[in-house]
Structure formats: C-alpha cells, structure tokens
N, C-alpha and C positions, 0 to 999 in steps of 0.2 A: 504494500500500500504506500502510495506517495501522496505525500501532504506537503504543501508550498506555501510558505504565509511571510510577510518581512515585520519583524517585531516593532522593529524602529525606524522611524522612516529617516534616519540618517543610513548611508549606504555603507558607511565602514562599521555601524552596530546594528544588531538583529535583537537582543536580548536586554531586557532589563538592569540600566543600570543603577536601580538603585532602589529597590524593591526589598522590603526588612527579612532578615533571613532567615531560613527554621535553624533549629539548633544542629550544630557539626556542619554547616552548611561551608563550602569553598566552593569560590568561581573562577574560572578562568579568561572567562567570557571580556568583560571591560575594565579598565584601568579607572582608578581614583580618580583622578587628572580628566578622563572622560567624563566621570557624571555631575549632575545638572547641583548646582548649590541651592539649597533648598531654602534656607533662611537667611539668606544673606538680606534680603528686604522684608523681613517678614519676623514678629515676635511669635513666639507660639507659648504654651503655656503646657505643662508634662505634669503624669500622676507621681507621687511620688513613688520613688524608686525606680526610675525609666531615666536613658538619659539622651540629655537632646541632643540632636544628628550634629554632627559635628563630622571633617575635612580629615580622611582617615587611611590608613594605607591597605582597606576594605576594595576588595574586588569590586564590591556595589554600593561602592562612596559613601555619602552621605548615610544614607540608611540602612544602609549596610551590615551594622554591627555583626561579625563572625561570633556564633555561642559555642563552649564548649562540648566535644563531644559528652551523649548521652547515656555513657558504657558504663556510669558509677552514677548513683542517684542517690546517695543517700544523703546526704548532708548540700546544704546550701552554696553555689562560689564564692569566693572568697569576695569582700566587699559589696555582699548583696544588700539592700536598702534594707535597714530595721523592718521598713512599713511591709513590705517584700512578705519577709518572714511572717510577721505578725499578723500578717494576712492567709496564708498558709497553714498556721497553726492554729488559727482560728477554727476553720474547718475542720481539721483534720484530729475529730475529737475521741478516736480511737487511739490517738495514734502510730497510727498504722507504719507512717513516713509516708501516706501515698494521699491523693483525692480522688475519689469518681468525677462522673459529670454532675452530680448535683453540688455536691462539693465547689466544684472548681465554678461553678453558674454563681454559686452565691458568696463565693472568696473574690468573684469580677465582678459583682452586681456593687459592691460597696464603693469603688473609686472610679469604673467605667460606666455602666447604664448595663440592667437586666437580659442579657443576653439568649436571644434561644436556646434551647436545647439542641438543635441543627446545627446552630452554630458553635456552639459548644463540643458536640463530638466532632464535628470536623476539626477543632483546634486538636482536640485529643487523636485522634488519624495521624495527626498532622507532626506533635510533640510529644505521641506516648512513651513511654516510659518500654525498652527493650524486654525485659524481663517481665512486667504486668502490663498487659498493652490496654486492660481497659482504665486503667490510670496512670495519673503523671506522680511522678516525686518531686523534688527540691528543685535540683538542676533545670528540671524542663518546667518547673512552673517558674524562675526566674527567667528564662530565656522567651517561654509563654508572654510572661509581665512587661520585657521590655519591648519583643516587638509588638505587640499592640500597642503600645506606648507610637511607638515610632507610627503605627497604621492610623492613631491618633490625629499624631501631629498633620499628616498629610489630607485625612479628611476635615481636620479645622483648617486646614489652605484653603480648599476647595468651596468649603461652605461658604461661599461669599456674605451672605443675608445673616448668616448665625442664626437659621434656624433649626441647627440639628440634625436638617435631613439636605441630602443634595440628589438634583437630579438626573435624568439620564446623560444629559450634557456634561454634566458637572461632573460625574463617574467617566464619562469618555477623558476630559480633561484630567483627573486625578489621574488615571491608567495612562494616556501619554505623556504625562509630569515624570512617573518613575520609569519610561521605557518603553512600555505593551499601547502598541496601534493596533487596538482592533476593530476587525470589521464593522463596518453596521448591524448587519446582520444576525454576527456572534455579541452583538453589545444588547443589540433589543432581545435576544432569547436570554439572556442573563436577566435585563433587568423585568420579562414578563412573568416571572416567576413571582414577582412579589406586586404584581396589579394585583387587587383588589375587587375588582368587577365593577367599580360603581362609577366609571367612565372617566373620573380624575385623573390628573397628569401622575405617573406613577414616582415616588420619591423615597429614597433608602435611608435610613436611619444607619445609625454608624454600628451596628449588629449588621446590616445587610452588606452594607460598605466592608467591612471584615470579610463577608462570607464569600462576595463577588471577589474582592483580591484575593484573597488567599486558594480560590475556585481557580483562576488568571493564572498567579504566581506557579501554582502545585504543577497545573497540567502546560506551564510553560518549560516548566523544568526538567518534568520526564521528557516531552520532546528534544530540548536543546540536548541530553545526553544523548540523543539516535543521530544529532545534526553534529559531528565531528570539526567540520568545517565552517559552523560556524553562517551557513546561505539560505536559510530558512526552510532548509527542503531536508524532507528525510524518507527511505524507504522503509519498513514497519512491515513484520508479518502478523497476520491476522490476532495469534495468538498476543502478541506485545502490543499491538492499539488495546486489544480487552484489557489485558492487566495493568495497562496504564490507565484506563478511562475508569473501568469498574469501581474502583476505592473509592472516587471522588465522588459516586453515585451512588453506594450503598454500604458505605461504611459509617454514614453517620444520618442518615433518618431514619 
C-alpha cells in the first residue's frame, strides 16, 4: 500500500517540528534551528509543574521536550514539581505506585479541565506504563503532566477570543503552527466527530484539542518510521497499515 501526503508545506521538512513528545521519544527528523519559536511574541501562562517551551537542542525544538525512557517507573525524575507529585498521590490511595483511568481523569481534572474518559485512555495507549499497561506510574504521569502542559500552551495560542474552545480553522492553524498540513478532508473527518447534531458551527474544547493532536501526532509517527527518506510516501503491507491504525481506534473507547 502506498500512501503520499507532504507534512509541511516547506519542501526540505515533511514532519512535525515541534509537536510535544511521548515519553522515550527521539527524532531524527528536524533540527532545533528548524523549528518555529513559539513564544517569542506571545506570554503564555503553565500549570504548575510543566515547563515552558523554551530554544533547546530537542529534535522538535520548542516543544519538544525529550522524556525519559519508561523501563523503570517506580519513583518520580529527579526534579519533578512538588505539585506533580502531590497530584499523583492524591489519587493513588492504595498505593499501588500506579493510576487507572479514573485515577488519572480526576488527578487532571484539578489543574487542566475534566477530561473524557476517551480521552483519557488514549493518553494511557499512548504513556502506559510497560509492565501494567492498563496504568501509568510516576515516570509516565510526569512526562503525561508536562506534555499536556506544552498541548496547553499551544491551544491558548490559538484561542484567539479566550473562549476555551477553538474552531475548525483555528485547529487547522494550531496543527500547521507545530508542523502537520492536513488535508481538508482529513481535518473535517476529525473535527465531525465531535458535531453535535444541532447545526452549530462545531468547536473543541481543549479535551478534544488533546484528543485530535495526539490522534495527528500518534499516526504521524508510525508513518514517518515506514518513510526512511524522509518524502512523504511510504509502501505499507496490509498487515502494518492494520496494526498501525487499529490502537488509535480501539484501544481507548
């Protein structure tokens, strides 16, 4: 199967540069020096314990942040936010050292906004824990904390009006800001998912906002390792489109 798409519409980059990264994450893909400076005009405001994008020698610059890998989870990294912690142990009133998703919904409900439960297991897909995959530990709820943090920052760019929610325009612009030019076509089947029926102009709250990048980022990434070269094209046997598409489809509703 051959699939052709150009990420960025600059011709010497194809991939995101600058997209927040899951945990163990390396790129080879763009140089620091390549990606867009995010805040250079712009205040933005962080939960605590996240830290803000800063000019870094990150394969995906700005928000880039590299986390460590996820092979040891028991204990928290080294200079993680008090709040961090205290947020973790909060929930975690067995504890176990681990969260489920209800855990982990209502340890982000207190410094982010109430997140679904959809969107919640796809973070858990996304950052589980090697050894218990229906949970996270220390490590991945720190690496968890920050890049929302950073998907934060970039949905308060966007939101021009401050009101919380942006539209399908404004989700086209945040996803060209870190790198991903996508189609019309793939932008409107993302964002029809969260119409409503009752004919309003459809608009994502920063739950949906999460769910759409991190949808973007996941299945940008499995591609880009089939793309060697780097041209936006890859050949793909039937088996390997399934097991790249499948997760992102049924691993967390």
């Amino acid at each position: 199967m051959a699939y052709s798409n150009r990420y960025n519409n600059n011709n010497s980059q194809f991939y995101a540069p600058s997209a927040p990264s899951f945990p163990g994450e390396q790129s080879p893909y763009t140089s620091a020096s390549a990606a867009p400076n995010y805040h250079a005009h712009h205040s933005q405001s962080y939960p605590h314990g996240t830290t803000t994008p800063s000019s870094s020698n990150s394969a995906y610059g700005s928000y880039g942040q590299q986390y460590p890998s996820s092979s040891s989870s028991s204990e928290f990294p080294a200079g993680t936010h008090p709040d961090v912690i205290r947020s973790f142990q909060m929930v975690d009133r067995d504890r176990s050292g681990f969260i489920d998703e209800n855990e982990l919904q209502q340890a982000l409900s207190s410094t982010y906004n109430r997140f679904s439960l959809r969107t919640i297991r796809l973070l858990i897909f996304l950052f589980k824990n090697p050894n218990a995959p229906l949970t996270i530990g220390p490590k991945e709820f720190a690496a968890l904390w920050t890049c929302l943090g950073q998907w934060q920052a970039i949905f308060q760019r966007y939101d021009k009006d401050r009101s919380g929610k942006i539209d399908s325009f404004e989700l086209r612009d945040a996803l060209y800001g870190i790198g991903y030019t996508i189609p019309a076509s793939i932008l409107q089947l993302l964002v029809s998912k969260y119409d409503d029926g009752s004919g309003r102009r459809v608009e994502l709250n920063f739950d949906s906002f999460v769910e759409c990048g991190l949808i973007v980022k996941g299945l940008t990434d499995k591609f880009k390792e089939k793309d060697r070269r780097y041209t936006g094209s890859a050949t793909l046997s039937y088996d390997t489109f399934m097991s790249m598409v499948i997760p992102f489809l049924v691993s967390y509703n």
